[in-house]
Structures are given as structure tokens and as C-alpha cells.
C-alpha positions in Angstrom: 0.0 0.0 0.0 1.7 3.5 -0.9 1.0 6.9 0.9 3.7 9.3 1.1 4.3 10.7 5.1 5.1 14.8 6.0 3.4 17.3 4.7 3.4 15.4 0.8 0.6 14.6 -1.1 -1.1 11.3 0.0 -0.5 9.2 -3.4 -3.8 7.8 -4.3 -5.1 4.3 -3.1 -6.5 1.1 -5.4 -9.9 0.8 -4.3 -12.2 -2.8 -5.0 -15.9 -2.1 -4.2 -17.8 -5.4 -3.2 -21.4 -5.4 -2.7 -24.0 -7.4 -3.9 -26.4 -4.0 -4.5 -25.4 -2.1 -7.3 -26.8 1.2 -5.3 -24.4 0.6 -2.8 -21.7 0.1 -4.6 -22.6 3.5 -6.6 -23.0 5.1 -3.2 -19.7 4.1 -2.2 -18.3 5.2 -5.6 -19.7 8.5 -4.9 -18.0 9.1 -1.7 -14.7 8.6 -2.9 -15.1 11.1 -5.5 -16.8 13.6 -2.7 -13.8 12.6 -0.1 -11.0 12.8 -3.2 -9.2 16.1 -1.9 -8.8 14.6 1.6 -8.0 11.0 1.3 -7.5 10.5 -3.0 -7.7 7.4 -4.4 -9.3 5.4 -7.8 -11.6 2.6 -8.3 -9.8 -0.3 -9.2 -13.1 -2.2 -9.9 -16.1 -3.0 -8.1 -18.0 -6.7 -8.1 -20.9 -8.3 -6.9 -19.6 -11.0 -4.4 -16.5 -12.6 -3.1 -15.7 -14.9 -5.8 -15.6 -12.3 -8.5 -13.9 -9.6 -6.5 -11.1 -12.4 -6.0 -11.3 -13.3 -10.1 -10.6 -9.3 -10.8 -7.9 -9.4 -7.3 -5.7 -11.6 -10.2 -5.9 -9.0 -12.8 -6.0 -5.6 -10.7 -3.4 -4.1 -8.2 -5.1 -3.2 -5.1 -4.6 -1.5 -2.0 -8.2 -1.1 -0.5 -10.8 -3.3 -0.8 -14.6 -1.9 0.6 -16.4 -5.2 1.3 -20.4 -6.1 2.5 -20.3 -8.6 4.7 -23.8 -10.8 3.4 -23.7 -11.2 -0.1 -24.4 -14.3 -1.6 -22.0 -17.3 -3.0 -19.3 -15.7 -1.3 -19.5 -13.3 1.5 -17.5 -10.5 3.3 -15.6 -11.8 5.9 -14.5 -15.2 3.7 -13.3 -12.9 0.8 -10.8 -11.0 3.2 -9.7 -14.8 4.5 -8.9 -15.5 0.8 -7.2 -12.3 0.2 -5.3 -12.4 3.0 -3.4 -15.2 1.8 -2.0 -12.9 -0.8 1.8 -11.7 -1.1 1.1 -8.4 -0.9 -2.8 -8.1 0.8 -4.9 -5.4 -0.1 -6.6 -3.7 3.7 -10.2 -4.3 4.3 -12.7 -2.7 5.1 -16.2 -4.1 6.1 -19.5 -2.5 4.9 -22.5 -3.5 6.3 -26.0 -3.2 7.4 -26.4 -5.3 9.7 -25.0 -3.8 13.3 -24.8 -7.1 15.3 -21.1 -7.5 13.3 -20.5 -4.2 14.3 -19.1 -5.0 18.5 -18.0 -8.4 17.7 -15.8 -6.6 14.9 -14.3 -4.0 16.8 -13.7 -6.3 19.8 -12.0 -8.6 17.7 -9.7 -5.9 16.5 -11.1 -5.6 12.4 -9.3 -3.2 10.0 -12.4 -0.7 10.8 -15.8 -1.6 10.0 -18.6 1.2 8.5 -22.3 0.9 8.7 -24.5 1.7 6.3 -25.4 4.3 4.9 -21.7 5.4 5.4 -21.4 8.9 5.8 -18.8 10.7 4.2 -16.6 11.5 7.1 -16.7 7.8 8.6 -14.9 6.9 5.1 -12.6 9.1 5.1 -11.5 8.2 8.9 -11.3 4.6 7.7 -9.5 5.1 4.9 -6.9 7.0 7.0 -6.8 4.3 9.3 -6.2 1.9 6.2 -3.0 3.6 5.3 -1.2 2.7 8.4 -2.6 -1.0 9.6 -2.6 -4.6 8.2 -5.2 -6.6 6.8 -6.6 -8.7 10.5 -5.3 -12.1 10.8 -6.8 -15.1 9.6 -7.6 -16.2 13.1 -9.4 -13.1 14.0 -11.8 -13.7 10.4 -12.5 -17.5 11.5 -13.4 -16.1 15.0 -15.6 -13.3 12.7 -17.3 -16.0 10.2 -21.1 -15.4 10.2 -21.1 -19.2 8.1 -18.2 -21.9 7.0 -16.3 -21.1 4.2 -17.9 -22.1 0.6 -14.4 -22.7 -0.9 -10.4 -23.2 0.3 -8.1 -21.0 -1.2 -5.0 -22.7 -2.7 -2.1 -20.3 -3.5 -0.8 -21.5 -7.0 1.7 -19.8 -9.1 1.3 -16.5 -7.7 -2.3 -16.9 -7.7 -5.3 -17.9 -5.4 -7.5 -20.7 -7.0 -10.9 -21.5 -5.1 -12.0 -25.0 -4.7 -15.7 -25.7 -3.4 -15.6 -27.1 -0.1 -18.8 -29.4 -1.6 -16.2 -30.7 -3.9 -14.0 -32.2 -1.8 -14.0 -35.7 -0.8 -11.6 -35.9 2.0 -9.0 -33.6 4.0 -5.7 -36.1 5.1 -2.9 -34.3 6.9 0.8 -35.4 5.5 3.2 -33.4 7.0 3.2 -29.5 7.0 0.0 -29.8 5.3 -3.8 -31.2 4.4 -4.2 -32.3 0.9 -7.7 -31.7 0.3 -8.9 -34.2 -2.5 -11.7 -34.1 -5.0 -13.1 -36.5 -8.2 -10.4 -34.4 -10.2 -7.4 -34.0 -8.1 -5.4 -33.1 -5.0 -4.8 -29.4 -3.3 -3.0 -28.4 -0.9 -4.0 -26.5 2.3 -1.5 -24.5 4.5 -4.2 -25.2 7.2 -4.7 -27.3 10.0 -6.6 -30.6 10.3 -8.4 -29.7 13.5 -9.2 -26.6 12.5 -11.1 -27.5 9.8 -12.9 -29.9 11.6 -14.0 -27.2 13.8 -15.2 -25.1 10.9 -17.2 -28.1 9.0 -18.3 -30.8 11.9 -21.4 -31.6 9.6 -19.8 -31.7 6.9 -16.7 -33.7 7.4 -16.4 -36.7 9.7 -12.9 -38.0 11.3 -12.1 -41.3 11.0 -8.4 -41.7 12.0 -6.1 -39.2 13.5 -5.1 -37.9 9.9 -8.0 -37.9 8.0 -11.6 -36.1 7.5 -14.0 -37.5 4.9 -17.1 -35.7 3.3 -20.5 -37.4 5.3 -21.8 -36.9 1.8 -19.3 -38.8 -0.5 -19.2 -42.1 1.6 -20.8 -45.1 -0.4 -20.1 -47.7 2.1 -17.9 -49.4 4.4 -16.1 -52.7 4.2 -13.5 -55.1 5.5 -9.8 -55.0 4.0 -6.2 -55.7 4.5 -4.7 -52.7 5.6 -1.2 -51.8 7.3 1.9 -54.0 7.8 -0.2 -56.1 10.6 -1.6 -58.3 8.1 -5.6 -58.0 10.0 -8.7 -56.8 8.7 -9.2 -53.2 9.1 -12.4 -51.0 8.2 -12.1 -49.0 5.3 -14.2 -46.4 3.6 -15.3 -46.7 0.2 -16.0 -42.7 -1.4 -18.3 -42.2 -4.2 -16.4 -41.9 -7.4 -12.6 -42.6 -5.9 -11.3 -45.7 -5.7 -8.9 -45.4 -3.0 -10.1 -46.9 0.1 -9.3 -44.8 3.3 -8.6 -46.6 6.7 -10.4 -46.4 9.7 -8.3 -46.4 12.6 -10.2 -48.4 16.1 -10.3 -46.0 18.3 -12.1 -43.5 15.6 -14.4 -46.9 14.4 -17.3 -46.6 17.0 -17.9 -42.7 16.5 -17.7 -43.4 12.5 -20.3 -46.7 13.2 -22.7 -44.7 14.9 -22.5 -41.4 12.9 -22.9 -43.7 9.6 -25.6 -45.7 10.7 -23.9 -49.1 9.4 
């Protein structure tokens, strides 16, 4: 992010408007231009939701970024988890509505958060503010999340690529990571494994002290010869993979009951 200190010119900020209202987004639009003289920047772009403010993030440089919270496919608080993960993370800024974010944000120590309608002056104090602080922490968003996330973030070749958490078919921890696996092929997360079974307990189900499957992608259970013991182990059998994933016996009477088999 570039501002110049003293008694310069403040150089002009890369804003990313993200709103799921097109009248908000003009509002916000607007208020820039009024606040220009006093905190100048330039619209980098605006979008609708999350995932499309992240697809023009790969094309744009940006310094700002003015984000709803609710918006649909994507909201708010999981774009700036995403964006975070970027090499040089644009600040954020939460617009919203809905004032019950509005303690838990501040309490939790958020960029700044404006509610709407923002006034004039309340931008131009946050955008101040956004000169001289960091994007929050990841931990501080999870703590924030109104819902799960919808997609992980994988950080490939200088870009983010999102892949729907509905998509994957298990999560198995090897090593400094979790490779997240779907039909088509592996990611990897820079996340923990009991994190994200925090985040998604009805969605994914442990079964041994490295691995989380999908409750929806399990076609059965059976009997195999697993390990360097030579005995029977249970295994689960996923809808359109054929590896077979171990269940360990201390995780097998949780996985019974939550299965039903």
C-alpha cells in the first residue's frame, strides 16, 4: 500500500468495491469522489460477491478493498480470509447493514468496519486508518465468520485458486500440510486438520487421526487388508474414488454410529 508521510501529497489508493447492491456500490463510488481532496484514491473495480472480486484481485493491483459482509456465493468476511493469503494483501474494510457484526468486529480488532449508509466522514477516517494498519489475521476472520467457508483457497503460481468445499471428498494431513482431495485431483492447504474440523463438523467426519471425509461422498464401508499387521481393518469406500481410506479403532465406533452401518 503507498502513501507518502510529511506534509506530501497522499498518493492515491487502489480501491475494490464489493457489494451485492449495485446502489451501494454506486454510493460508495460516490463518496470517494466527494472525499478525493482529503484521502484521494481510484476505483480499481467493483464486483458483486466474493468470488468475483477475488477473479478481478488476479488482474488488478489493489490496495483497498470496501467489502459487504452478506452477499451471496461468497461473503465479506470469507473474501478477506482468501485475500489475506495474498503476497502483498490489499486492507479491508467491512460495509455492512447489519450492526450485530459491528461490537464483535471491533472487539475482535477488524481493520475498521462502517455501517451503512456510510457517511462521508466515517470513510474518510477509515480510509486513514487503512493507510497505516494490516489486513486482520486469519484467526481473527475465522473467529468473525457469520457461516463456514464455501471454498479453500490454494495459493498456485502466484495466484489464489478456489476449490468448493462441496467438492472435496476428504482432507488427510501429511506433513506441513492437508491435501484436500476431490473426483479431479489433490490441493494443498496451509491449514490445520483440527481446524477444519472445527469449521465443518457436519460436513466432514474424522475417521483416523489424519483424516476427514465428506459425510456426503461415503458409499459404504467394508472389510480390508490394511497396514503392515496383516488384519482386517475397516475402510471407507468414497463415491467416485477408488482409493479406500482406513479407519483407525479407536475412531471406528464414532464413525459406526455417525454412519448408521
Amino acid at each position: 500500500m503507498r502513501a507518502m508521510s510529511g506534509g506530501a501529497a497522499l498518493a492515491p489508493l487502489a480501491v475494490l468495491i464489493v457489494d451485492d447492491e449495485a446502489p451501494a456500490r454506486e454510493r460508495l463510488r460516490d463518496l470517494l469522489g466527494d472525499i478525493a481532496d482529503r484521502q484521494p484514491t481510484h476505483i480499481a473495480g467493483m464486483a458483486a460477491n466474493g468470488v468475483e472480486a477475488l477473479a478481478l484481485l488476479e488482474r488488478e493491483r489493489v490496495d483497498l478493498i470496501l467489502t459487504d459482509i452478506r452477499m451471496p456465493v461468497m461473503d465479506g468476511i470469507e473474501l478477506a480470509r482468501h485475500v489475506g493469503r495474498l503476497e502483498h494483501a490489499p486492507a479491508v474494510i467491512f460495509t455492512t447493514a447489519y450492526d450485530e457484526y459491528a461490537v464483535r468486529a471491533f472487539e475482535l480488532a477488524a481493520l475498521d468496519y462502517l455501517l451503512k449508509p456510510v457517511r462521508a466522514v466515517r470513510l474518510g477516517e477509515a480510509i486513514a486508518k487503512a493507510r497505516r494498519l494490516r489486513p486482520p489475521a486469519d484467526d481473527i476472520l475465522r473467529q468473525m465468520a457469520p457461516a463456514s467457508r464455501s471454498h479453500f483457497s490454494i495459493s498456485e503460481r502466484g495466484r489464489i485458486l478456489l476449490v468448493p468445499v462441496a467438492e472435496v471428498l476428504f482432507l488427510r494431513a501429511e506433513q506441513k500440510y492437508v491435501v484436500a482431495r476431490s473426483r479431479e485431483r489433490e490441493y494443498l492447504l496451509d491449514e490445520s486438520l483440527v481446524q477444519l474440523e472445527e469449521e465443518f463438523p457436519e460436513r466432514f467426519l474424522r475417521i483416523h487421526r489424519n483424516c476427514l471425509i465428506a459425510r456426503h461422498a461415503v458409499k459404504g464401508v467394508a472389510r480390508a487388508i490394511t497396514g503392515e499387521d496383516g488384519e482386517a481393518h475397516w475402510v471407507i469406500l468414497l463415491d467416485g474414488l477408488a482409493e479406500q481410506l482406513p479407519v483407525s479403532r479407536r475412531q471406528w465406533p464414532a464413525v459406526k454410529e455417525a454412519l448408521g452401518v
